[in-house]
C-alpha positions as CSV (number, residue, x, y, z in Angstrom):
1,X,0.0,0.0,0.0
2,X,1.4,3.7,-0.7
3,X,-0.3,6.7,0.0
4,X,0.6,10.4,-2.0
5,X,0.4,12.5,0.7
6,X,0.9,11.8,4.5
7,X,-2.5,12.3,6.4
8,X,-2.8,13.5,9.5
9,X,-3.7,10.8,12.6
10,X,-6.1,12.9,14.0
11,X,-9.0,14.1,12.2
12,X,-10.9,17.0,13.0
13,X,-14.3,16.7,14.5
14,X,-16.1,19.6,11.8
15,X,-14.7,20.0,8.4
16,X,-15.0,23.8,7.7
17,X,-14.1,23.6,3.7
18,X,-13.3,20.8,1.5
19,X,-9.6,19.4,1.5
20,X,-7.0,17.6,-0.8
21,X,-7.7,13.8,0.7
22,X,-4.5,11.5,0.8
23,X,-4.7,9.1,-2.2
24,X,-4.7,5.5,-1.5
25,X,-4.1,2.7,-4.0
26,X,-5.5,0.0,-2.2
27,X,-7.9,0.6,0.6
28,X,-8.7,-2.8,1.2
29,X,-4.6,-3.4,2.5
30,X,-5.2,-0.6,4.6
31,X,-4.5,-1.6,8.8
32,X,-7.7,-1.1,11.3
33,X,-5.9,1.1,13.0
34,X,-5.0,3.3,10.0
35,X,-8.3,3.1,8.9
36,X,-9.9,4.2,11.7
37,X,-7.5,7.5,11.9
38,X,-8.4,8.2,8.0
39,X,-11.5,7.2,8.3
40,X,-12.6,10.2,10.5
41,X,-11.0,13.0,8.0
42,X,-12.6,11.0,5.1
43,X,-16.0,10.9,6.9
44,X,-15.5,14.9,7.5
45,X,-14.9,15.6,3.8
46,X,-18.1,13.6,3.1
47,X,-20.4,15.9,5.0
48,X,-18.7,19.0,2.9
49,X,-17.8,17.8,-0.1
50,X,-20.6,18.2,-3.1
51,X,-23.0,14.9,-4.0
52,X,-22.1,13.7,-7.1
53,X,-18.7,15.3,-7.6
54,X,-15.3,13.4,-8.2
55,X,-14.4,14.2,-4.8
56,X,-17.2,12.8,-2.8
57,X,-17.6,9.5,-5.1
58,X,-13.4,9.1,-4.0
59,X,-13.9,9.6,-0.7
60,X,-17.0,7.4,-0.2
61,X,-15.5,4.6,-2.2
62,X,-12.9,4.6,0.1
63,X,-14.4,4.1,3.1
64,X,-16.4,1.6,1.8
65,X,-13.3,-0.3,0.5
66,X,-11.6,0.6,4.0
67,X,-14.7,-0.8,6.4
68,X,-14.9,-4.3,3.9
69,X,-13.0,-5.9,6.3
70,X,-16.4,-5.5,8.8
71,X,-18.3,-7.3,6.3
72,X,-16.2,-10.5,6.5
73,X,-16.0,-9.9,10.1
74,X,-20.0,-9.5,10.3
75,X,-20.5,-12.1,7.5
76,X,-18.6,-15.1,9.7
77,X,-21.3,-16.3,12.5
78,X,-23.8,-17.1,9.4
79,X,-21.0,-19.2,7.7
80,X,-22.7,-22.6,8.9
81,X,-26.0,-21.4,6.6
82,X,-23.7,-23.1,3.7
83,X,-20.7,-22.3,1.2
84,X,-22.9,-21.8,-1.5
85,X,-24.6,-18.2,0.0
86,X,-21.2,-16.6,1.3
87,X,-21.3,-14.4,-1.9
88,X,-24.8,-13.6,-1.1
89,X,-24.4,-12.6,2.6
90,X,-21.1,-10.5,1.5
91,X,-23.1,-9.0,-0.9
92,X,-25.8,-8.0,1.3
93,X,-23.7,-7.2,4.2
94,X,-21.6,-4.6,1.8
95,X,-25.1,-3.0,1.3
96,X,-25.2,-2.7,4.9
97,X,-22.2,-1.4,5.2
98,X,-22.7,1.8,2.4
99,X,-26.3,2.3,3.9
100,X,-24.1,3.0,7.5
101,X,-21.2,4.9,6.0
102,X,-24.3,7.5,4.1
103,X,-25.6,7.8,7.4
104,X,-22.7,8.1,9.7
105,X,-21.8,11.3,11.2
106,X,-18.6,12.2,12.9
107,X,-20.9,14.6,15.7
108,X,-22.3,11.7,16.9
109,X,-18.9,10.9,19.1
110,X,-19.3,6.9,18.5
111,X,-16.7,4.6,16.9
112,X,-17.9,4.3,13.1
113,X,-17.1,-0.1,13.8
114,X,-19.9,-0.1,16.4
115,X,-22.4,2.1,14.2
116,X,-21.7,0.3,11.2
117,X,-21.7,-3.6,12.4
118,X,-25.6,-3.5,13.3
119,X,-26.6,-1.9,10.1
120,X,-24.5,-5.4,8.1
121,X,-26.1,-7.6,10.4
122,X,-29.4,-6.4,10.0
123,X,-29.0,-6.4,6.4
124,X,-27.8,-9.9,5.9
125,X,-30.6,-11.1,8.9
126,X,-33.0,-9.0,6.2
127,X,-31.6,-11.7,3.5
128,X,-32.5,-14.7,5.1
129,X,-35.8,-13.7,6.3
130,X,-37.1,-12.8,3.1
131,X,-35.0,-15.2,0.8
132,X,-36.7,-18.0,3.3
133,X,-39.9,-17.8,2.6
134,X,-41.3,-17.8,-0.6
135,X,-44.0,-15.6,0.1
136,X,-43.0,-12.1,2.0
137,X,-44.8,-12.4,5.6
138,X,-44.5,-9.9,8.6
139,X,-41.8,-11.3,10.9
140,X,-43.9,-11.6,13.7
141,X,-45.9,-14.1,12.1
142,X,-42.5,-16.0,11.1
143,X,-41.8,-16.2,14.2
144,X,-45.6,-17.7,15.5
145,X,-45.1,-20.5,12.5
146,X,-42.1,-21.3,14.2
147,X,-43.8,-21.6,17.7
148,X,-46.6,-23.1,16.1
149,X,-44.8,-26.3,14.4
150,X,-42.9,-26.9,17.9
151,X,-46.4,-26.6,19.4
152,X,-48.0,-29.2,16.8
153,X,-44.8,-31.6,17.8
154,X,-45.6,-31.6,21.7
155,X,-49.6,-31.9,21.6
156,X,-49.4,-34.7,19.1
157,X,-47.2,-36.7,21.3
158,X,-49.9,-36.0,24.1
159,X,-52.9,-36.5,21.7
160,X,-52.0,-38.9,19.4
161,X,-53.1,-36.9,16.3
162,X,-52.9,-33.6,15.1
163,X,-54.3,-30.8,17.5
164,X,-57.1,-28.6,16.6
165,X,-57.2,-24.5,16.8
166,X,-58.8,-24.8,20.2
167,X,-56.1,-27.1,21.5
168,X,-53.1,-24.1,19.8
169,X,-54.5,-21.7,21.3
170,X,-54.9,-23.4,24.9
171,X,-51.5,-24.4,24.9
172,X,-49.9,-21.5,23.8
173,X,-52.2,-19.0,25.7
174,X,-53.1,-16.8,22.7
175,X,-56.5,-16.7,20.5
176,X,-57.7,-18.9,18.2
177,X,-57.7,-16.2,15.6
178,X,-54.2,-15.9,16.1
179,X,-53.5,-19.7,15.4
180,X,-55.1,-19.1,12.2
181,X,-53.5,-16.2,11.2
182,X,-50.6,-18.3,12.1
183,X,-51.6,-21.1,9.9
184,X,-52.6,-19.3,7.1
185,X,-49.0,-17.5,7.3
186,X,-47.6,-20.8,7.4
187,X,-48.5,-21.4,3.2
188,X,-46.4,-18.6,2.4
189,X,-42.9,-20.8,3.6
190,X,-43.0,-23.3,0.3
191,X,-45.2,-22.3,-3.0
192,X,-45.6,-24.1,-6.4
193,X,-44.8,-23.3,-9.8
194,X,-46.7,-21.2,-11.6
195,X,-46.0,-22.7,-15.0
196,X,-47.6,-26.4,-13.6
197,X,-50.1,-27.1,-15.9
198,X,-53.8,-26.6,-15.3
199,X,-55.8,-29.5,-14.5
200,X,-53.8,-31.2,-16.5
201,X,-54.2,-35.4,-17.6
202,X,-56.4,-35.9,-14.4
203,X,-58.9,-33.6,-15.0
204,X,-59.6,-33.4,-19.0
205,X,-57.5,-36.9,-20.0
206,X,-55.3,-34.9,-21.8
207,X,-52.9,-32.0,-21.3
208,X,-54.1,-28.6,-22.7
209,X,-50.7,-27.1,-22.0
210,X,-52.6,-24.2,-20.0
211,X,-50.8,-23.4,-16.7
212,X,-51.7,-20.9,-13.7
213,X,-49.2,-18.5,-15.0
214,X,-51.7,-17.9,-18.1
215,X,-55.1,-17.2,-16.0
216,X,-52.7,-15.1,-13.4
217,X,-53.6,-11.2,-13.8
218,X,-50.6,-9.0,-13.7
219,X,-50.6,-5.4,-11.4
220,X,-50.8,-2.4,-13.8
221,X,-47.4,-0.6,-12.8
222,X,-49.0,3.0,-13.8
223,X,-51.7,2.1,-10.9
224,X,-49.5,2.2,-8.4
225,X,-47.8,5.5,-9.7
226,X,-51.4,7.2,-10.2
227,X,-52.5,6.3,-6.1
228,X,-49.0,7.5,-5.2
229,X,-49.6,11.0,-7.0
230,X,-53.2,11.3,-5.8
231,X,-52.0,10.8,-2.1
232,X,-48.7,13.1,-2.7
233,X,-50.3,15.7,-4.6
234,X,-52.8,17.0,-1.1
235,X,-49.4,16.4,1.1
236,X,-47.0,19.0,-1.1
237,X,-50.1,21.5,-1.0
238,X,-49.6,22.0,3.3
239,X,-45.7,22.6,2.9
240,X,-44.8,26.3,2.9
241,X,-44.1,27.5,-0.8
242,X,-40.4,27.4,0.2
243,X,-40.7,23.7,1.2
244,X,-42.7,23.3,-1.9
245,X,-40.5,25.0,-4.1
246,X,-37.1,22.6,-3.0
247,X,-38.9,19.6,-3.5
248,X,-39.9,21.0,-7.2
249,X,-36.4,21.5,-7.9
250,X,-35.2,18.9,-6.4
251,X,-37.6,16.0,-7.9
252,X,-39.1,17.8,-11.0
253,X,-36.1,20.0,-12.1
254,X,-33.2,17.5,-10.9
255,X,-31.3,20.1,-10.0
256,X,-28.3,19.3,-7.5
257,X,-28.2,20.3,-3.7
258,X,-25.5,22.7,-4.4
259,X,-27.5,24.2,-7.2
260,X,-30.9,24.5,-5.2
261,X,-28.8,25.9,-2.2
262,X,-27.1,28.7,-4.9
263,X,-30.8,29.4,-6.0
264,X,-32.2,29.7,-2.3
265,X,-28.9,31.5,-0.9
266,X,-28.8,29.0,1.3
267,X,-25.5,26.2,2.2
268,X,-25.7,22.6,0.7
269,X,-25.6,21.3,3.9
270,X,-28.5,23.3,4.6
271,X,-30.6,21.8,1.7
272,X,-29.3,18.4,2.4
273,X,-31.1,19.0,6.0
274,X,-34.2,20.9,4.5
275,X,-34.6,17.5,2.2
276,X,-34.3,14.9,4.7
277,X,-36.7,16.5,7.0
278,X,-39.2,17.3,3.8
279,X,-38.8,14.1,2.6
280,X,-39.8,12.4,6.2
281,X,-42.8,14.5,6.6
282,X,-43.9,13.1,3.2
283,X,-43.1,9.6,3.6
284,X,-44.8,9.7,7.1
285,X,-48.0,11.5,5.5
286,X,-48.1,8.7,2.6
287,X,-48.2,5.8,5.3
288,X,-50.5,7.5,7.8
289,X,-53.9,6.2,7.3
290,X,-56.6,8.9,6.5
């Protein structure tokens, strides 16, 4: 590993103005400890540098080429879930790992390893509970299919056959709506093909060649996009025409923090702020049921 220019071992806590960053050929060969001391100036020219730029694409790169060592670290207690999905959990966990270094900031006075390692292993924990199941279900009713199955083992020892809602719901101290929600959750673990054909030679003594997938409807992708708009379009008319007018050029315009911030008179850093809390008011609106 070489690096240009010498950098400093001690980063300050608030960039004031963008500086020339040491240039590193290899991040990946670069020590923890080194990495740790670079890592904070690199994290403080984030926060000033401009989105998009040269610059910032440099300096995030190379924290994120820096930090991959947390991702094998991270990626190690799932290594008994089989050879064959190591790629996949490094994959995952390296999604992790950018989603913590975009959201990292130096002010909040904690080492960027323990901010960063939950975000990996929440990302590759995300993997396996959605790769799973074939059918997307909330977690808590993962979890009650679980509880259920060792439930079904237990009262069919004690029963000799297999227990009835009643008997679920006794045993585990919940309601019997519950069990069924839990049951019903349960079909979503394993599904079928779609392309099996239809009826096929048991029904009409010969094979049509008509599966499910041909009966299936398909979801309109401009109905989504039209309910979107109608619930968006009542949300932007309470911001303040200030609020209004960012997200415009933001999102209509496409025009860059720095260049909104130049129109406004206002910092980038101030926009970036003005966004994120715009943009959370929105999203908050769009999933609050009227």
């Amino acid at each position: 590993m070489s690096i240009s220019m010498e950098a400093t071992t001690e980063a300050p806590s608030r960039a004031v103005a963008p500086v020339a960053l040491p240039q590193i050929d290899d991040p990946q060969k670069v020590a923890p400890k080194d990495a740790r001391a670079m890592g904070a100036l690199f994290f403080a020219q984030l926060q000033v540098l401009e989105e998009g730029t040269h610059e910032y694409q440099y300096a995030r790169n190379t924290l994120i080429e820096m930090n991959l060592s947390l991702v094998q670290f991270a990626a190690k207690r799932f290594r008994n879930r089989g050879d064959g999905q190591m790629e996949d959990i490094i994959q995952v966990g390296t999604i992790g790992l950018i989603k913590a270094i975009d959201r990292f900031e130096l002010s909040r006075e904690v080492e960027f390893t323990s901010f960063a390692i939950p975000y990996i292993v929440g990302e590759i924990k995300r993997f396996f509970r959605d790769s799973t199941w074939s059918v997307h279900v909330p977690r808590r009713l993962q979890e009650l299919r679980v509880t259920l199955a060792k439930a079904k083992e237990e009262l069919t020892s004690t029963l000799g056959r297999d227990p009835g809602v009643a008997e679920f719901a006794k045993h585990l101290d919940i309601t019997e709506e519950e069990v069924i929600e839990g049951l019903i959750a349960s079909n979503g673990y394993t599904a079928g093909s779609i392309d099996l054909p239809l009826g096929g030679t048991e029904q009409g003594g010969s094979d049509s060649g008509t599966s499910y997938a041909d009966i299936t409807g398909d979801c309109d992708p401009g109905m989504e996009l039209v309910e979107n708009l109608h619930t968006l379009a009542p949300l932007l008319e309470t911001l303040e025409d200030r609020d209004r007018e960012i997200v415009r050029m933001r999102f209509g315009q496409e025009m860059t923090q720095a260049q909104i911030g130049e129109h406004l008179g206002i910092s980038q850093m101030h926009v970036s702020r003005l966004l994120s809390r715009l943009l959370t008011t929105l999203r908050e609106g769009m999933l609050t049921p009227n």
